[in-house]
N, C-alpha and C positions, 0 to 999 in steps of 0.2 A: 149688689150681689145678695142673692135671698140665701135663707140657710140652707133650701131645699138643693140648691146647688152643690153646698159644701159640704154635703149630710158627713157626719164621723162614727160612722156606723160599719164596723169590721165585716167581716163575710162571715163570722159565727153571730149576728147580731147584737154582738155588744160594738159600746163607744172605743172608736179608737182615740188617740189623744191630737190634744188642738195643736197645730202649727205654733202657736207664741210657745206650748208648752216642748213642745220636740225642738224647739230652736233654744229654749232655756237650757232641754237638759247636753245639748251638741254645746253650748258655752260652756256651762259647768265642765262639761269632759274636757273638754280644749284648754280650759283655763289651768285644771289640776296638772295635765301635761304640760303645760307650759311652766306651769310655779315647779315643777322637777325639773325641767331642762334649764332652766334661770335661775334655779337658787343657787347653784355653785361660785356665781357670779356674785352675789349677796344682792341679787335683784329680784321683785317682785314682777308679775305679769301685768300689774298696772302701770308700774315704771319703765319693763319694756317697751309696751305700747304704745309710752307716750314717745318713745325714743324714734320709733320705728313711720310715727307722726310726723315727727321734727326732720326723720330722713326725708321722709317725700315731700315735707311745707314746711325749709327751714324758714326763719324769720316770723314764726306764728308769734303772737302776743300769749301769754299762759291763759285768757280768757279761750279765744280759739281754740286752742292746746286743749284747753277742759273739755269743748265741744266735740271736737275729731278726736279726742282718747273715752268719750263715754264718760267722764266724772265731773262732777262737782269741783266747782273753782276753790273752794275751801279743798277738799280732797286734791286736785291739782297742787297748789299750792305743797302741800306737803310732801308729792311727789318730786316740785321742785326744785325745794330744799334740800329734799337727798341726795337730788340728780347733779345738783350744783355743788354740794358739797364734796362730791367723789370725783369733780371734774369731768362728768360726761356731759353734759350742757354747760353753755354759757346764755349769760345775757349782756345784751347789750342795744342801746340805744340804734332805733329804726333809722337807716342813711336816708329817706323817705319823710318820716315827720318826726324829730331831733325828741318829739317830747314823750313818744312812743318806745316802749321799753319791748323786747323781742326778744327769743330763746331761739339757739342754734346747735345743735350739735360739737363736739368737742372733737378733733381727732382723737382724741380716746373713746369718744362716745362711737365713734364708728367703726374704728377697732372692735369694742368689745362687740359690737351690734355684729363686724362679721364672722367672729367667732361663733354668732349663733343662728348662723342662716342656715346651717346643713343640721342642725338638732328641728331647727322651726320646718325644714323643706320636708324632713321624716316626718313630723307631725300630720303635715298634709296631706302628705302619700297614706300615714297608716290611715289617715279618715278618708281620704275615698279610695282605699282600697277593694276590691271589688267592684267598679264603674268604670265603665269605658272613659274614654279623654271625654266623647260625647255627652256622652251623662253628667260629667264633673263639670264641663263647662257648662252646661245647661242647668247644673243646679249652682253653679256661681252668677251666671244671669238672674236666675232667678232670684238669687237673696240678693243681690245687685238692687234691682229693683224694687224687692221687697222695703230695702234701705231708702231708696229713693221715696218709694211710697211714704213712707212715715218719716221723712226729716223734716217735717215743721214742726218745730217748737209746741210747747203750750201755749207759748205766748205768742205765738205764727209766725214768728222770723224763723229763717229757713237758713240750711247750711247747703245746699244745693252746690255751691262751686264745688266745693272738699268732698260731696260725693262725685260730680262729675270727674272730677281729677283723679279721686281712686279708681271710679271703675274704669276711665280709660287706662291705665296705668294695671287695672290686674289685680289690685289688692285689697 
């Protein structure tokens, strides 16, 4: 794809801004909403995430967990810790391979998880508000894809299942 394709050139001749940057500042926005609607909870939006992970792929390993939540296994790691500490995960050895250690959701973790599905489902609605179903679903295709586009690693291993899984799944 040449630049002359993507030119970002507004209709008063200035630069509009790049896709990675319009998609930075839609996380930043999403994320401040969200650290509001989950601090009551004494949860962070990176501890939610990872919770809401473990809903759709219980039995991840915390490396996994780091990959499908966006953080760092040092940063996972401390998520955790918290998350273990409070009783909304557990861990426990894989019924699969005995020497493989796994995180699973807690019935308290899913409790509190659906306390916050009607504050997360407002979230949604405020940000595509003003868009048709069509439009929303076409701009959830598309960063669908977008995501699928760039899940190879740096180091070229791919997480390809965990997106498949999400986007058939909608989320």
């Amino acid at each position: 794809m040449s630049g002359e394709s993507r030119e970002s050139r507004g209709a008063q001749g200035g630069f509009e801004p790049t896709l990675p940057y319009l998609v930075k500042q839609v996380e930043l926005a999403v994320r401040a909403h969200l650290d509001a609607a989950v601090r009551p909870a004494g949860l962070t939006p990176l501890q939610y995430t990872a919770m809401t992970v473990l809903e759709r792929h219980p039995g991840l390993t915390s490396a996994r967990l780091a990959r499908n939540s966006f953080v760092t296994a040092q940063s996972m790691a401390d998520i955790i810790n918290a998350l273990l500490t409070r009783g909304l995960i557990e861990r426990h050895r894989d019924p699969d391979d005995r020497r493989r250690l796994v995180l699973s959701l807690t019935p308290a973790g899913t409790e509190l998880l659906d306390t916050y599905r009607e504050p997360v489902a407002q979230l949604e609605s405020r940000m595509l508000q003003g868009m048709s179903d069509a439009r929303a679903r076409a701009l959830r295709e598309s960063l669908l894809q977008c995501r699928t586009n760039l899940m190879t690693d740096v180091d070229g291993s791919t997480d390809l299942d965990g997106a498949r899984d999400t986007a058939r799944r909608g989320a």
